[in-house]
SEDO-877483 format. One record per residue (C-alpha): x, y, z; residue number from 0. Coordinates in Angstrom, 1 decimal. Example, Ala and Ser with C-alpha at 12.3 -4.5 7.8 and 13.67 -1.06 7.14 Angstrom:
@xx = 12.3; yy = -4.5; zz = 7.8; num = 0 .
@xx = 13.7; yy = -1.1; zz = 7.1; num = 1 .
This chain:
@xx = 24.4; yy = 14.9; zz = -19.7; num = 0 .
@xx = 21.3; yy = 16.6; zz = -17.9; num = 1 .
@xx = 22.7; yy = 17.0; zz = -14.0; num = 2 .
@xx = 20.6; yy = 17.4; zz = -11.3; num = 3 .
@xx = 20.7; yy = 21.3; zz = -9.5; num = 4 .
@xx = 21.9; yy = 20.3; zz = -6.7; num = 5 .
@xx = 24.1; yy = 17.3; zz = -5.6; num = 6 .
@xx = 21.9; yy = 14.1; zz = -4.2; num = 7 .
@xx = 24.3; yy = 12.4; zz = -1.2; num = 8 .
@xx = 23.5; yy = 8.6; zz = -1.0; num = 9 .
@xx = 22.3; yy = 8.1; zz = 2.3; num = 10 .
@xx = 20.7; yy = 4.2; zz = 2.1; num = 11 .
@xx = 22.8; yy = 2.6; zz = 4.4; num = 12 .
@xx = 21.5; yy = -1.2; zz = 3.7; num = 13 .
@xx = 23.3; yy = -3.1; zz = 6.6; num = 14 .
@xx = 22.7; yy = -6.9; zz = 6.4; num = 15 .
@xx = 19.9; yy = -7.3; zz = 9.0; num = 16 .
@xx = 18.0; yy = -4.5; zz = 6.3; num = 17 .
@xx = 18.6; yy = -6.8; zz = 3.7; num = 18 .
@xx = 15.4; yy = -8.4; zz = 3.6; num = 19 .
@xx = 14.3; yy = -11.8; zz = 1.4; num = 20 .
@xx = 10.8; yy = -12.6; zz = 0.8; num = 21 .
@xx = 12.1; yy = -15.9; zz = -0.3; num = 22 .
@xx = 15.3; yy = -17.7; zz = -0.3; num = 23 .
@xx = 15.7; yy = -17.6; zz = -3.9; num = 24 .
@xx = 16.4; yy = -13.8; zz = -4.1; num = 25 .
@xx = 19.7; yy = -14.2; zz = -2.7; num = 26 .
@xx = 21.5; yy = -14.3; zz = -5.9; num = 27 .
@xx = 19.5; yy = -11.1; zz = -7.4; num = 28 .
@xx = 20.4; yy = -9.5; zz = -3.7; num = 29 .
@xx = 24.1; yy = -9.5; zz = -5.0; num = 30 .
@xx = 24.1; yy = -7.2; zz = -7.7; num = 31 .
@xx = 20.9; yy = -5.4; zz = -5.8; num = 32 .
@xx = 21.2; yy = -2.5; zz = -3.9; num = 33 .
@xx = 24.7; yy = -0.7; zz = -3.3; num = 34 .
@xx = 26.3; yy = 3.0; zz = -2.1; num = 35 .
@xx = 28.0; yy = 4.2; zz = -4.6; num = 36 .
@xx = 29.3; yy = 7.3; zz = -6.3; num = 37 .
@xx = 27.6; yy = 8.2; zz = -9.3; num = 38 .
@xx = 30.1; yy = 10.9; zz = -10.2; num = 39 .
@xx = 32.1; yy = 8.9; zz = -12.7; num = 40 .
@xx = 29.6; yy = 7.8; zz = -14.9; num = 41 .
@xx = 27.3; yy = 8.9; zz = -17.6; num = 42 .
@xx = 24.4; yy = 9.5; zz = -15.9; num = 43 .
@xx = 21.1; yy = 11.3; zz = -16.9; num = 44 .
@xx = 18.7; yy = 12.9; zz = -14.0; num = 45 .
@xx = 14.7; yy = 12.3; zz = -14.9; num = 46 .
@xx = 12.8; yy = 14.4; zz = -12.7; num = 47 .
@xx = 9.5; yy = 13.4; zz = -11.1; num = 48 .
@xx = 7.2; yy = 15.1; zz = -13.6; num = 49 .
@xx = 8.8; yy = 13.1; zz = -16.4; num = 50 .
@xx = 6.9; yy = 11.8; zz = -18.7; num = 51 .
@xx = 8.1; yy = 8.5; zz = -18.2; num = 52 .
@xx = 7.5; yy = 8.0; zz = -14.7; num = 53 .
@xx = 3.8; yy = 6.2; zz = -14.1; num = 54 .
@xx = 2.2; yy = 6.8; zz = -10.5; num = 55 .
@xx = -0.8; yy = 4.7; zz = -9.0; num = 56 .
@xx = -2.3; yy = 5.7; zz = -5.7; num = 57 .
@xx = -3.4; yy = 8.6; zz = -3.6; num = 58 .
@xx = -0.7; yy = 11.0; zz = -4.4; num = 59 .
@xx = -0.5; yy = 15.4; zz = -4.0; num = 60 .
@xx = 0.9; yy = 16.6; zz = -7.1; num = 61 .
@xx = 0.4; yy = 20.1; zz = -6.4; num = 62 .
@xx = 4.1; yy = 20.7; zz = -7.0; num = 63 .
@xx = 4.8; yy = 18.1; zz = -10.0; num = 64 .
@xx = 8.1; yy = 18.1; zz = -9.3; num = 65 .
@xx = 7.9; yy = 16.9; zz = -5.8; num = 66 .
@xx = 4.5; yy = 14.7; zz = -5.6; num = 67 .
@xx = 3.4; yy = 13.7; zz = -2.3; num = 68 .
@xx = 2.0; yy = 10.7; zz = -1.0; num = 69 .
@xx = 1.2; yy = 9.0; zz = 2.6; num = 70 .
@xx = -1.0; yy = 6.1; zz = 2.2; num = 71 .
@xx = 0.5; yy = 2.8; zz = 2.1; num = 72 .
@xx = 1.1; yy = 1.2; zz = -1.3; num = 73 .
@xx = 1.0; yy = 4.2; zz = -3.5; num = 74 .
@xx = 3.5; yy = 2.5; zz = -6.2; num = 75 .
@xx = 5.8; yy = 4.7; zz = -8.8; num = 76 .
@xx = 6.7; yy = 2.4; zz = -11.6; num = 77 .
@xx = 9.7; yy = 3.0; zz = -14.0; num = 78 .
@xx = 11.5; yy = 1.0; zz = -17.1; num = 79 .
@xx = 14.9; yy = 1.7; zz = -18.1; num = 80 .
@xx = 17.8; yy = 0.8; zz = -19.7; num = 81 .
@xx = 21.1; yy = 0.3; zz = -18.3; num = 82 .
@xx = 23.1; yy = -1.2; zz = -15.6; num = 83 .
@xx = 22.2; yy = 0.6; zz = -12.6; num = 84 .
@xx = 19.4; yy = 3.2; zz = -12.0; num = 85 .
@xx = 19.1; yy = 5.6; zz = -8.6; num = 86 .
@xx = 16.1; yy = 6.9; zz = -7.3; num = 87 .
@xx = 15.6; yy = 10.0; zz = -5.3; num = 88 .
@xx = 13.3; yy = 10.2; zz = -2.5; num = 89 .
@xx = 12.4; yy = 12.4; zz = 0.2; num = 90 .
@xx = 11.3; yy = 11.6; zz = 3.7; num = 91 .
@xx = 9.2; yy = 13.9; zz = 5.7; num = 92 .
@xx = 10.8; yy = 12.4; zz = 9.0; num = 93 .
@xx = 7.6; yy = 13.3; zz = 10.8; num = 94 .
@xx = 8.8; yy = 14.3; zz = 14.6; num = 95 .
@xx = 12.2; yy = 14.3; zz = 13.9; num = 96 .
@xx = 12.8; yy = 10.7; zz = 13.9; num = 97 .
@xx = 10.0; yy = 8.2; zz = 11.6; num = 98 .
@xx = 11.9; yy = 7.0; zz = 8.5; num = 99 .
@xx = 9.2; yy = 5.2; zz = 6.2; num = 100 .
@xx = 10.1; yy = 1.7; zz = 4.9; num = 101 .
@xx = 9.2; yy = 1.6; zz = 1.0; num = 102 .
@xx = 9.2; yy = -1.6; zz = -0.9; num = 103 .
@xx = 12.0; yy = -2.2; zz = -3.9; num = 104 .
@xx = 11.0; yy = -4.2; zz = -6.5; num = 105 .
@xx = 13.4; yy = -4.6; zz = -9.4; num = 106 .
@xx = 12.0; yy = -6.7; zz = -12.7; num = 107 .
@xx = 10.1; yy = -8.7; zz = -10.1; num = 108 .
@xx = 12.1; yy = -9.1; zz = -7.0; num = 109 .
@xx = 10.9; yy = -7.4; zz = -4.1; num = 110 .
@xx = 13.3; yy = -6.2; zz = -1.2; num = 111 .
@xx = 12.2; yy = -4.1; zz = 1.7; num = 112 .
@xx = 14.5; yy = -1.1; zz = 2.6; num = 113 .
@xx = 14.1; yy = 1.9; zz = 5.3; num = 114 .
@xx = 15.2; yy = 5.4; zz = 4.8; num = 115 .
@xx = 17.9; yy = 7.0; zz = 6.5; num = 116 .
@xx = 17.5; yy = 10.4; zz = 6.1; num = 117 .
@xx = 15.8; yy = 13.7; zz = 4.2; num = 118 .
@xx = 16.5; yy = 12.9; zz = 1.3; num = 119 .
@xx = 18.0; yy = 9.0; zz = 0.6; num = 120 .
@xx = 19.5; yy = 8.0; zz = -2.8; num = 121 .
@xx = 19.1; yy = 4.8; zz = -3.1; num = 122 .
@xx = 21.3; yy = 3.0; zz = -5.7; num = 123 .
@xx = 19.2; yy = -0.1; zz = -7.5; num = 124 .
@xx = 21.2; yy = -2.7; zz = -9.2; num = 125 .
@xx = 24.8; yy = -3.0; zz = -9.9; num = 126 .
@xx = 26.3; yy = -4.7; zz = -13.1; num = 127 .
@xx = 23.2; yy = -5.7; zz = -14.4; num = 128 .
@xx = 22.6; yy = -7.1; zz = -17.4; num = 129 .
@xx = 22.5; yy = -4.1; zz = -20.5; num = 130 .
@xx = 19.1; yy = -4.3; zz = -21.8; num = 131 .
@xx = 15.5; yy = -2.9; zz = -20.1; num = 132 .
@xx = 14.8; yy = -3.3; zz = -16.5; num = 133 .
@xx = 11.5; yy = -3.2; zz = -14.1; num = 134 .
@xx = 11.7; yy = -0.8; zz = -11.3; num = 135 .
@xx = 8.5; yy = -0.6; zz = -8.9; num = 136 .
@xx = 9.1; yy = 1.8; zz = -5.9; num = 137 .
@xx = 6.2; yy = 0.7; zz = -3.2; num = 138 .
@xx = 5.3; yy = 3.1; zz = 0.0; num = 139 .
@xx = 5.4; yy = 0.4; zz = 2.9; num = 140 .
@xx = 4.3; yy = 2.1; zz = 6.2; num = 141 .
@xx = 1.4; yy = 3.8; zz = 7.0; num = 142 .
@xx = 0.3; yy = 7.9; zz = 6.6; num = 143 .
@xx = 1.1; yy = 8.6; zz = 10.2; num = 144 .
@xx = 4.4; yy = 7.6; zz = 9.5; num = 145 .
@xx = 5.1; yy = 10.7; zz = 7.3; num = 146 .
@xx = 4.7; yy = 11.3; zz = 3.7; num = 147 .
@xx = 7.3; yy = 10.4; zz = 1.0; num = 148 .
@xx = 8.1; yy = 12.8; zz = -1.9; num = 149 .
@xx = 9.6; yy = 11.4; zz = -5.0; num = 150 .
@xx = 12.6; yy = 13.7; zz = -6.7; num = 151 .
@xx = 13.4; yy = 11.7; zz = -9.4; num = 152 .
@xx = 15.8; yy = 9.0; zz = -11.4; num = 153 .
@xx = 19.1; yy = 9.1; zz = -12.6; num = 154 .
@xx = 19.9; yy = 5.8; zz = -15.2; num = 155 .
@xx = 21.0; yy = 6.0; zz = -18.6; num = 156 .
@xx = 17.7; yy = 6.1; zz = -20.1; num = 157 .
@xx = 14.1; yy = 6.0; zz = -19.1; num = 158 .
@xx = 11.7; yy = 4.1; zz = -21.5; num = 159 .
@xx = 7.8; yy = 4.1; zz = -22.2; num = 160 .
@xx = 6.1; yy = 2.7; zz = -19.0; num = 161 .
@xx = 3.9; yy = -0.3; zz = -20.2; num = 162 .
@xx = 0.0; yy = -0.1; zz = -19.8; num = 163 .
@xx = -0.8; yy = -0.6; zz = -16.6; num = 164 .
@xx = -3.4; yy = -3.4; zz = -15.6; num = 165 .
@xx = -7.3; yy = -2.6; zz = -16.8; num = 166 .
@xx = -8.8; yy = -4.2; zz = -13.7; num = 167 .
@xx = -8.9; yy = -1.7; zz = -10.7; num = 168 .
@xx = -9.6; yy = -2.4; zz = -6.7; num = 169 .
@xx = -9.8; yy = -0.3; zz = -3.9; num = 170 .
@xx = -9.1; yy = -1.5; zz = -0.3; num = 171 .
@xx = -10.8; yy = 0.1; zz = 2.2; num = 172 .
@xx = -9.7; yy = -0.8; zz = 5.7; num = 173 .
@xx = -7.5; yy = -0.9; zz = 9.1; num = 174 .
@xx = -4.3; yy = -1.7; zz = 10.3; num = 175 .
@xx = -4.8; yy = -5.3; zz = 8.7; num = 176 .
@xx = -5.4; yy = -3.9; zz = 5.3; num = 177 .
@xx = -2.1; yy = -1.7; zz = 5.7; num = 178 .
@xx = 0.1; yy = -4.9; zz = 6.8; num = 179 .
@xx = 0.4; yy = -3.7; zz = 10.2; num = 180 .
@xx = 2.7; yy = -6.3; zz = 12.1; num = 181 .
@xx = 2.9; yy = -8.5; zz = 9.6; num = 182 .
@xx = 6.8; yy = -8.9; zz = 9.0; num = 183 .
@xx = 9.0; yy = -10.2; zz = 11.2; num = 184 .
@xx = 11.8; yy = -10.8; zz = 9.4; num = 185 .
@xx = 14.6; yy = -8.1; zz = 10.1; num = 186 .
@xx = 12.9; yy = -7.1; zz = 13.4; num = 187 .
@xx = 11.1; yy = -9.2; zz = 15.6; num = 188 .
@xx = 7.8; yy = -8.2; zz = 17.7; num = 189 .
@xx = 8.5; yy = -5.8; zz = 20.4; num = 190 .
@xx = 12.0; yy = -4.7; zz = 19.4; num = 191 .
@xx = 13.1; yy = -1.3; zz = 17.3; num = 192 .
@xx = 9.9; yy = 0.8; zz = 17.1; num = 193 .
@xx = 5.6; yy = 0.2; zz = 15.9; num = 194 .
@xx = 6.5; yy = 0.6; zz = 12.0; num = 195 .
@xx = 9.2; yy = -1.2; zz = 12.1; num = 196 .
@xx = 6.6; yy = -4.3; zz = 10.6; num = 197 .
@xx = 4.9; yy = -2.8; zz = 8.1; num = 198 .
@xx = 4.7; yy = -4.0; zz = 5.0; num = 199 .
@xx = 1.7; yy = -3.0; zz = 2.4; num = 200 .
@xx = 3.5; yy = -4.3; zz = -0.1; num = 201 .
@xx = 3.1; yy = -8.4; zz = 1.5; num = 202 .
@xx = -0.7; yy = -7.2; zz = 2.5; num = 203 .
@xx = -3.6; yy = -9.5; zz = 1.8; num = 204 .
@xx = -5.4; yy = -6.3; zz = -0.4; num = 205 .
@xx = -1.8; yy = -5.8; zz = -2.3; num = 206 .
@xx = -1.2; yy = -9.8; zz = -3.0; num = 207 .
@xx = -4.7; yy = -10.0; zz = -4.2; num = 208 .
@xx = -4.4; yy = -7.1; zz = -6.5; num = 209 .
@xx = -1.2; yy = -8.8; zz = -8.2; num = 210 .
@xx = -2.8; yy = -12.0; zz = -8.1; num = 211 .
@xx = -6.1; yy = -10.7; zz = -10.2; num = 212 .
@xx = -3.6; yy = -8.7; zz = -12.3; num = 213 .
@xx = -4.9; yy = -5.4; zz = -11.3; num = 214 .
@xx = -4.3; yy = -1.6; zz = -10.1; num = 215 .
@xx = -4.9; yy = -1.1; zz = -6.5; num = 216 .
@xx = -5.1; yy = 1.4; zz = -3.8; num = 217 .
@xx = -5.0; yy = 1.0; zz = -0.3; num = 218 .
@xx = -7.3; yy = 3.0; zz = 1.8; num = 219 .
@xx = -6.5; yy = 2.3; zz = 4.8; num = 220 .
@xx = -5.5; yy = 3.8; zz = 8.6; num = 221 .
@xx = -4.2; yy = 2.0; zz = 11.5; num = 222 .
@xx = -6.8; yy = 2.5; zz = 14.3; num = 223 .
@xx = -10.0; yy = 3.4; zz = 12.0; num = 224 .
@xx = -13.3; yy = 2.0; zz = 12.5; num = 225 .
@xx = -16.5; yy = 2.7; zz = 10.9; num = 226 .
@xx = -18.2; yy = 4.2; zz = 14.3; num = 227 .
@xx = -16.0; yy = 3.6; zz = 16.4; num = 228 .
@xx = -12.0; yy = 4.1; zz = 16.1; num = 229 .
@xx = -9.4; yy = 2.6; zz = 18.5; num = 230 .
@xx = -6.1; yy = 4.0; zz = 20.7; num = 231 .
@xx = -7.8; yy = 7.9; zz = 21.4; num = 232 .
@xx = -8.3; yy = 8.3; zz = 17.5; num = 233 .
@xx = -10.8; yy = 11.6; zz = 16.8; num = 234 .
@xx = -11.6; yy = 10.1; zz = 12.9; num = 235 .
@xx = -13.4; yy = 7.1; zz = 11.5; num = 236 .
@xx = -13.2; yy = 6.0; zz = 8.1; num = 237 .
@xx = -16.3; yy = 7.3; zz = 6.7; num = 238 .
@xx = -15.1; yy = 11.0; zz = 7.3; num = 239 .
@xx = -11.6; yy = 10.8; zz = 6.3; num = 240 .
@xx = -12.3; yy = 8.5; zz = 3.3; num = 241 .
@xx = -12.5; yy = 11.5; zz = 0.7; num = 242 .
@xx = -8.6; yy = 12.7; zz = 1.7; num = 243 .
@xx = -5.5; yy = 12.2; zz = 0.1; num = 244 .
@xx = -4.0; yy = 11.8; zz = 3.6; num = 245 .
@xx = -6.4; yy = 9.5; zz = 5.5; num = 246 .
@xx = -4.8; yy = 10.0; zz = 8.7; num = 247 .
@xx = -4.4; yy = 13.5; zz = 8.6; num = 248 .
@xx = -7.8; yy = 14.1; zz = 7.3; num = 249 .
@xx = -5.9; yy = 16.5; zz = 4.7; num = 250 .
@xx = -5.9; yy = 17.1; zz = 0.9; num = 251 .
@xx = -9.3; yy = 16.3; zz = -1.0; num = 252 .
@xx = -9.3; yy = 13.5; zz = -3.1; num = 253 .
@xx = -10.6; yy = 13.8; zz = -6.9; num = 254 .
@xx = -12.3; yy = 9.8; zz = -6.9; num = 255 .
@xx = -13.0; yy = 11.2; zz = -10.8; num = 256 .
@xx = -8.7; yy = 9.8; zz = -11.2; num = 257 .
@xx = -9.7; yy = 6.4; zz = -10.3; num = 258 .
@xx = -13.0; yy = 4.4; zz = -10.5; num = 259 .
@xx = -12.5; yy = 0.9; zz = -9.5; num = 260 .
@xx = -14.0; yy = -2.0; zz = -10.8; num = 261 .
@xx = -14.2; yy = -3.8; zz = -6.8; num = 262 .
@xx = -13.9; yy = -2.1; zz = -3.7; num = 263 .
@xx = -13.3; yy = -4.4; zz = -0.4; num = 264 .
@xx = -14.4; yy = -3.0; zz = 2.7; num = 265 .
@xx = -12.7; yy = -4.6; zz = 5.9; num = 266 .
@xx = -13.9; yy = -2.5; zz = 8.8; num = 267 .
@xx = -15.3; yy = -3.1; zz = 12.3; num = 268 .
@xx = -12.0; yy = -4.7; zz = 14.2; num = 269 .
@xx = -11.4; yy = -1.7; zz = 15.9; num = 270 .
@xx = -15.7; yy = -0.7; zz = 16.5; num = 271 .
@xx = -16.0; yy = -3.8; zz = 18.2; num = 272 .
@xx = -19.3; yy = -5.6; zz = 19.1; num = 273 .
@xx = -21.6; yy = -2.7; zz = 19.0; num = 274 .
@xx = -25.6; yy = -2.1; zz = 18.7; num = 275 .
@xx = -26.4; yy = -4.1; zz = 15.9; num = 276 .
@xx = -29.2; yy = -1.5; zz = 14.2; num = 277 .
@xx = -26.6; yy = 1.7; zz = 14.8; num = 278 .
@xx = -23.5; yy = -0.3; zz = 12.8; num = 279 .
@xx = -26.0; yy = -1.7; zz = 9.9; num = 280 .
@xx = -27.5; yy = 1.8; zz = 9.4; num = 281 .
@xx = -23.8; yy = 3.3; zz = 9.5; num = 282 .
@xx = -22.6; yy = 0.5; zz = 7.5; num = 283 .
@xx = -25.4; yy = 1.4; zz = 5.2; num = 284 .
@xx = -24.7; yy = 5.2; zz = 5.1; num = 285 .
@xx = -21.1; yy = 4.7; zz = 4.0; num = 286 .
@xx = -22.4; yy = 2.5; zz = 1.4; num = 287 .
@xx = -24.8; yy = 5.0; zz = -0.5; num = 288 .
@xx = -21.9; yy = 7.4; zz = 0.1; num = 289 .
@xx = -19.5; yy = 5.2; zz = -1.5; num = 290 .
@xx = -22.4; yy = 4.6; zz = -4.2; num = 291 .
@xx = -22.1; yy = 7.9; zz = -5.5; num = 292 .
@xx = -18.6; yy = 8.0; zz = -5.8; num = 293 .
@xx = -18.0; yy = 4.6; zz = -7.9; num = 294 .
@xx = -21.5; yy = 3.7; zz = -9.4; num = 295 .
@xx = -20.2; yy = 1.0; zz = -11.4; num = 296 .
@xx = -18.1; yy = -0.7; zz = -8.7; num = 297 .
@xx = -18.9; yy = -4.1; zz = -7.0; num = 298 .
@xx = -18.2; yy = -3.8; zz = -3.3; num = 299 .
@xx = -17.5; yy = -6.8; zz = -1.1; num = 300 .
@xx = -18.3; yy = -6.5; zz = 2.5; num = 301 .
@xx = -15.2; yy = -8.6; zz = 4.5; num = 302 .
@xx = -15.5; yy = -10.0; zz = 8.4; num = 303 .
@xx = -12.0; yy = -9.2; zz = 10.2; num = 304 .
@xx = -9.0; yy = -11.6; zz = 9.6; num = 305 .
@xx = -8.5; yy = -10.8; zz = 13.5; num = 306 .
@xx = -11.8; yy = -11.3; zz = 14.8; num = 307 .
@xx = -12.1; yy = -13.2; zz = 18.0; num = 308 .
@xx = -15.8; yy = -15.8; zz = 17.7; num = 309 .
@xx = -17.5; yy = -13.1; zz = 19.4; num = 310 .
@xx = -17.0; yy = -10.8; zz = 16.5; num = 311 .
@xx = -17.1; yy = -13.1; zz = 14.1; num = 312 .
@xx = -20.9; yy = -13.7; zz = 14.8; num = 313 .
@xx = -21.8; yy = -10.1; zz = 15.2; num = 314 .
@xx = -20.1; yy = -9.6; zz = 12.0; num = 315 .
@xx = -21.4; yy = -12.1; zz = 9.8; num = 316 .
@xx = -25.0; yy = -11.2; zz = 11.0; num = 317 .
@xx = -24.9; yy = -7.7; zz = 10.5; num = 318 .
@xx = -22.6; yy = -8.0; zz = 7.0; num = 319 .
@xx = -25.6; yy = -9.8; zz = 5.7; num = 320 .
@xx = -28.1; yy = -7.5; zz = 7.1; num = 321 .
@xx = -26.4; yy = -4.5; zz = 5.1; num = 322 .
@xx = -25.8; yy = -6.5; zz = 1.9; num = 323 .
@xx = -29.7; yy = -7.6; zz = 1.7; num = 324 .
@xx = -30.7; yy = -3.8; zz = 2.9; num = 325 .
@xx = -28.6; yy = -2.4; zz = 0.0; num = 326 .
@xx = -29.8; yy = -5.3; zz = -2.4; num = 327 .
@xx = -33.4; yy = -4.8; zz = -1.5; num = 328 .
@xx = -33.0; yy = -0.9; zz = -2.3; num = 329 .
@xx = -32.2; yy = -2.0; zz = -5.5; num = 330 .
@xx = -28.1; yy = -2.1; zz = -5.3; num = 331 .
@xx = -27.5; yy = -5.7; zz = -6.6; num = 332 .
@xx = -23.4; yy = -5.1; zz = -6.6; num = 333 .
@xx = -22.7; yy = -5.6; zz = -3.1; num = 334 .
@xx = -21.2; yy = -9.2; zz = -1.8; num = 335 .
@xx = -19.9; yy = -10.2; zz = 1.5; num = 336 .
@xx = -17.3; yy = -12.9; zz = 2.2; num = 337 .
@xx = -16.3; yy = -13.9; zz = 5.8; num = 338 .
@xx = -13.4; yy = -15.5; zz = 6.3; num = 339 .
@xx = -12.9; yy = -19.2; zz = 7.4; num = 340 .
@xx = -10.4; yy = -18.2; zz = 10.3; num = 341 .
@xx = -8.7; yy = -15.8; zz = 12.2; num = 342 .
@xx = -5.3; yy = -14.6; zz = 11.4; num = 343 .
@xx = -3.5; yy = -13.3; zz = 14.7; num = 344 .
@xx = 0.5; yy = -14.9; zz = 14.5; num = 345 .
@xx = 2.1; yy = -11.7; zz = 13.8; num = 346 .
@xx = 2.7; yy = -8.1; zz = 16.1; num = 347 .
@xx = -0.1; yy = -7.4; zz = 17.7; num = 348 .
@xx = -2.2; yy = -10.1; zz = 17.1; num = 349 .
@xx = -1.9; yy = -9.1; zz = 13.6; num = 350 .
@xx = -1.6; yy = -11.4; zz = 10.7; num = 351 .
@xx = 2.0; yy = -12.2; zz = 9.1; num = 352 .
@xx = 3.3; yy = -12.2; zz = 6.0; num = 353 .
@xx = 2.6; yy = -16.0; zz = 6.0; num = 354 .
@xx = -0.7; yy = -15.3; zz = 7.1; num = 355 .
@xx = -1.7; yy = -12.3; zz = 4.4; num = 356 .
@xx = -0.8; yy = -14.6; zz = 1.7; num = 357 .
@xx = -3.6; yy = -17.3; zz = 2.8; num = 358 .
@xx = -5.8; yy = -14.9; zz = 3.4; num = 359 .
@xx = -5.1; yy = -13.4; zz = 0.0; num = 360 .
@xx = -5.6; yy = -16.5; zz = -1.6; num = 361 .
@xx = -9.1; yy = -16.3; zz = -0.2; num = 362 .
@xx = -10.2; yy = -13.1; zz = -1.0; num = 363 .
@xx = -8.3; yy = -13.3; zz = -4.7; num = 364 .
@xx = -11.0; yy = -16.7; zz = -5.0; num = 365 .
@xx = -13.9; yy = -14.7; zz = -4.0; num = 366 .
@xx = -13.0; yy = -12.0; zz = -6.1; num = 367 .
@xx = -12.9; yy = -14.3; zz = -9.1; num = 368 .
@xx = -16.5; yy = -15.8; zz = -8.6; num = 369 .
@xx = -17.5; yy = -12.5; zz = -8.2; num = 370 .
@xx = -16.1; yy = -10.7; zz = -10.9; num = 371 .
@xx = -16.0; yy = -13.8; zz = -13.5; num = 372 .
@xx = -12.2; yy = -12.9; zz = -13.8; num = 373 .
């Protein structure tokens, strides 16, 4: 049996209220879930995180392969294995002493939403499953400001080939919406616990669209972040942070030659506001060309705000047009808009819920479609 150096404490304490359905019918699946348990009686073999085994999608610092970094929300690390049970090892940055990140569990298919608890968190997935291959999809939930994550390894039986994963690729370019800021309510209402306490990329519109269209995604995205203009005392705005590995700390370069998607979405200008209608087109346009050179292949699709108010809608729609036909008439044929049919504001913060990501999802994955001929 290959050990780990040194010994891994479970520190996941899952108390009921943390125990989180996205629907009523996981509630068998939650009994043989998640447990604490000592793994020191049983056959056990440690996987480390530069294992060959071990498939990564997102933004993620591997500088030392053996501890790869990540911030954004929804950078995913995607396992198979065989077995009854199967631990994974992560550790949390605990930025200021005190954010614990929420990540997303999602085992062959059913998704549970769990917080951290400490430095470093063994959390224990499944219990007397059944013996044969399992699906296990670790999801970063909250946002880069919220700390980075670091993934040590996996300890299960055995670790299989990872399947392909999808051809089709999308980027998300965005705000707080775009990160799931807000959005769930369901182990901590609005205004109670802490900010982060209702984020959930995983439950996003740009995340349910991605699994809808069968595709890889990333999620480039900052609470806060305009294209001009950002809210709440913020010194960045997308276009300069938008080559990082760590948007929000404007850290880390970015290689774009690791991922090329096939669509990027660009949902901006909730936090910029109604502004001069010449100065956003002609920023709008910059970030464009920029993008351009990065992903010359890509179709991008200019978005309105889920959240805007009818003022913003109108300024929106006119000057998303007036980019699109600027870029079109220069010759760039692959950029799209689509504006939403309503606004989305029931969750924290006038932010959209869960509920509410899922229809607006369903709107976007449509567009995509038409667009893409998927």
């Amino acid at each position: 049996m290959n050990k780990p150096e040194c010994c891994y404490v479970t520190s996941l304490y899952l108390l009921p209220t943390k125990l989180v359905m996205h629907t009523l019918v996981l509630i068998f699946p939650l009994l043989c879930f998640f447990s604490l348990r000592s793994t020191a009686q049983r056959n056990l073999n440690f996987y480390p995180a530069d294992h060959s085994c071990i498939q990564y999608t997102g933004r993620i610092d591997f500088s030392n392969p053996k501890l790869p970094r990540f911030w954004q929300p929804g950078v995913s690390i995607k396992v198979q294995f065989t077995g009854s049970y199967c631990d994974v090892i992560v550790n949390d940055e605990v930025l200021w002493g005190k954010n614990q990140n929420y990540i997303e569990v999602v085992l062959d298919g059913h998704p549970i939403r769990v917080q951290t608890k400490g430095k470093r968190d063994t959390i224990a997935v499944g219990q007397k499953l059944s013996i044969g291959k399992h699906t296990l999809e670790i999801y970063k939930n909250t946002e880069a400001n919220i700390g980075y994550l670091e993934l040590v390894g996996f300890r299960c039986e055995a670790l299989l080939e990872p399947t392909p994963k999808p051809v089709r690729k999308i980027e998300c370019i965005g705000n707080s919406i775009t990160c799931g800021t807000g959005s769930d309510l369901s182990a901590i209402p609005c205004g109670k616990g802490v900010w982060h306490d209702q984020h959930n990329a995983y439950m996003s519109y740009a995340a349910i669209t991605a699994r809808d269209l069968n595709a890889q995604y990333h999620l480039s995205a900052v609470s806060g972040i305009g294209l001009m203009r950002s809210c709440c005392n913020m010194d960045i705005i997308m276009p300069q942070v938008f080559d990082k590995v760590s948007m929000r700390d404007d850290t880390i370069a970015w290689d774009f030659n690791l991922y090329q998607p096939d669509v990027v979405t660009i949902c901006l200008g909730q936090n910029d506001g109604v502004q001069d209608s010449a100065a956003f087109c002609n920023k709008y346009v910059s970030f464009l060309k920029t993008l351009r050179d990065h992903y010359p292949a890509a179709n991008f699709i200019l978005l309105s705000s889920p959240m805007a108010d009818e003022t913003l809608k109108v300024f929106m729609k006119k000057t998303l047009s007036a980019v699109a036909l600027k870029m079109q008439h220069e010759g760039d044929t692959n950029v799209h808009t689509y504006f939403f049919a309503r606004s989305y504001t029931s969750g924290c913060d006038y932010h959209p819920t869960v509920e509410e990501h899922k229809l607006i999802a369903a709107e976007l994955t449509e567009a995509a479609r038409k667009i893409m001929h998927w």
